[in-house]
C-alpha positions in Angstrom: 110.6 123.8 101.5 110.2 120.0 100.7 108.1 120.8 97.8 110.8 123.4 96.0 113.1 120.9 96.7 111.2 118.1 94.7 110.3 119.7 92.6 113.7 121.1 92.0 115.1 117.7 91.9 112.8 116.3 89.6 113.2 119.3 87.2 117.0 118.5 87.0 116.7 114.8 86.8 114.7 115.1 83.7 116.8 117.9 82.1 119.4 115.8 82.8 117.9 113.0 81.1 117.3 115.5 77.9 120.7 116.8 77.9 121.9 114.9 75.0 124.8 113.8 77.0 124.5 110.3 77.4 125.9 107.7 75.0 123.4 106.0 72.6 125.4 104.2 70.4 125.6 100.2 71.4 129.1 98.8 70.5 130.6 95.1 70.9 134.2 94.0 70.1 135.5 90.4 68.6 138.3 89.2 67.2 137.8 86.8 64.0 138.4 82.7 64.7 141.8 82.5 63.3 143.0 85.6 65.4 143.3 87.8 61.7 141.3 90.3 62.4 139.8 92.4 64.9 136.1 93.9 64.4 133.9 96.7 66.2 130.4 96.7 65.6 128.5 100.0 66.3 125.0 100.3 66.4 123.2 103.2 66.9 121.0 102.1 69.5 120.5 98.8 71.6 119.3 95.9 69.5 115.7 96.3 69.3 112.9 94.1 68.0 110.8 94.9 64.7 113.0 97.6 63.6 115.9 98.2 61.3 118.7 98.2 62.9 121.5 100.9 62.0 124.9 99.7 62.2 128.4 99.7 61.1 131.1 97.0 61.5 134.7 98.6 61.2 137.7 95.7 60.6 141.4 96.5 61.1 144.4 94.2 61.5 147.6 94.3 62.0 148.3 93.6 58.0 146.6 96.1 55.4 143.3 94.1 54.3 142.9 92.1 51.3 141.9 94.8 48.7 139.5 91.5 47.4 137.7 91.0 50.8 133.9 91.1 50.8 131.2 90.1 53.7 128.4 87.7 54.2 126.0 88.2 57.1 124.3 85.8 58.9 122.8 84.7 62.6 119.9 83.5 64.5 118.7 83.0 67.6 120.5 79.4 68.5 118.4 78.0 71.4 115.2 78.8 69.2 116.9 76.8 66.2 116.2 79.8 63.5 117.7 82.7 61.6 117.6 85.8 61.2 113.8 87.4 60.3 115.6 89.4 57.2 118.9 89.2 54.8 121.2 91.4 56.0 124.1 93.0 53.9 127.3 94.1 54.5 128.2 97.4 52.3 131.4 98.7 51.9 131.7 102.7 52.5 134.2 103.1 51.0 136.6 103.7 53.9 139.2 101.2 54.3 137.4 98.5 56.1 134.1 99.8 56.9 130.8 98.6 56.3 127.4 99.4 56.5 125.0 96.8 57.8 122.0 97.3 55.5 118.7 95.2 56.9 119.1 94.2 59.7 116.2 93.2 62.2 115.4 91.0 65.2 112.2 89.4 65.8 112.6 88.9 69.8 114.5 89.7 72.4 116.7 86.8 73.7 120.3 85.4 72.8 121.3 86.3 69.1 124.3 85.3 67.1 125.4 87.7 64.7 128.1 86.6 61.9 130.5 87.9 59.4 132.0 85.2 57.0 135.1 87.1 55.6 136.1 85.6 52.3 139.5 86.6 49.9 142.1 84.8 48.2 143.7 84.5 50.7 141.6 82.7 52.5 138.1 82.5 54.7 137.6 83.7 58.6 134.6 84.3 60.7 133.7 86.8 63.2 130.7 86.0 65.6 129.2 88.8 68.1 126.8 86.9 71.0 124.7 89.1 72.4 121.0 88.8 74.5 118.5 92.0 75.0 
């Protein structure tokens, strides 16, 4: 009887696991340094090293956004004093403030920064995501 029962439990456990059910998509909220604008980034999994990374970062605020507002990405690892190991871009969807992180990669787990410099006329603003995996 202990055997079925194992063997039963294991059986679900791993169905479970293969349901399809649980959430892969890693997410992290900021709000940009002068308090403009708030940001989501989604990813579609966990930062992980030596692979492209897919994400998105969505902006919204309370104001419609400056039609003339592009992205520049940048981060590093701080406490190792370097950058990131590629040139990430930020690509417009062409949804109303939506953007598709193209290249991004890590090159080791640890603490990461991850920035966006905002830039229009009318004006500049950052948004920085900290993270460690």
């Amino acid at each position: 009887m202990l055997t079925k029962w194992l063997t039963f439990s294991t059986l679900s456990l791993l169905l479970a696991g293969c349901s399809g059910n649980a959430a892969t998509t890693w997410q992290q909220h900021q709000v940009s340094s002068s308090g403009l604008y708030q940001a989501t980034l989604t990813c579609a999994t966990a930062p992980t090293v030596a692979i492209f990374q897919e994400c998105a970062l969505q902006l919204s605020s309370e104001q419609a956004l400056p039609p003339d507002l592009s992205l520049t990405v940048d981060g590093g690892m701080p406490a190792h004093g370097h950058g990131l190991p590629t040139a990430p871009q930020a690509v417009p969807t062409g949804k109303v403030g939506e953007y598709r992180i193209d290249g991004l990669k890590y090159s080791m787990v640890g603490e990461w920064v991850l920035g966006f410099w905002l830039h229009s006329a009318a004006g500049q603003d950052k948004i920085v995501f900290r993270f460690t995996f």
